[in-house]
N, C-alpha and C positions, 0 to 999 in steps of 0.2 A: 821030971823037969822042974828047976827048980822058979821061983817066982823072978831070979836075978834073969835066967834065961828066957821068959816067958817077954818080960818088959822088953829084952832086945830086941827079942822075936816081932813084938808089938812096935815097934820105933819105927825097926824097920818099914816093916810093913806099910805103918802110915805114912814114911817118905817115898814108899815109891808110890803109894798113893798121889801122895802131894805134887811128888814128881811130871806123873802121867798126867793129872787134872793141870797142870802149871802148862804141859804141851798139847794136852785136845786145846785149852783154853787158847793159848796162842796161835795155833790153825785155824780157830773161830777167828780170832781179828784179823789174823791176812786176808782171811777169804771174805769177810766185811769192808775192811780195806781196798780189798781190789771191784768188790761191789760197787762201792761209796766211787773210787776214783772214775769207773763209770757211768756211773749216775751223774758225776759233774761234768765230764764230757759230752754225756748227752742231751743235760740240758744247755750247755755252752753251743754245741749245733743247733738247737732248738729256738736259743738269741738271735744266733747269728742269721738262719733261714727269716726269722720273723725280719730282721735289722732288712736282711735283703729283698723280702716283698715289699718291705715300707720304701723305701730308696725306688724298685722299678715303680712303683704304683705313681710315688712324685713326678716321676721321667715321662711316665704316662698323663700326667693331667700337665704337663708345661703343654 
């Protein structure tokens, strides 16, 4: 084998390297993404219950 084959061999290689790492990497940030869009949801319920104890507690002391 000669060194012109070897380098192919090598290029290749490293792009589907590149390739594979380019797509675990992108299934990490969906699935962080869809974490995160959770997480602001559930603190936005989290406002909103507090906003709504505040409000009866008022209705309760008129």
């Amino acid at each position: 084998m000669g060194s012109e084959q070897f380098s192919l061999i090598f290029s290749v290689v490293c792009c589907c390297i590149s390739v594979i790492s380019a797509i675990v990497a992108g299934a990490y940030g969906l699935e962080a993404h869809k974490d995160f869009q959770e997480f602001k949801k559930a603190e936005a319920e989290k406002k909103r219950a507090k906003e709504l104890r505040n409000f009866i507690n008022d209705l309760q002391k008129r």
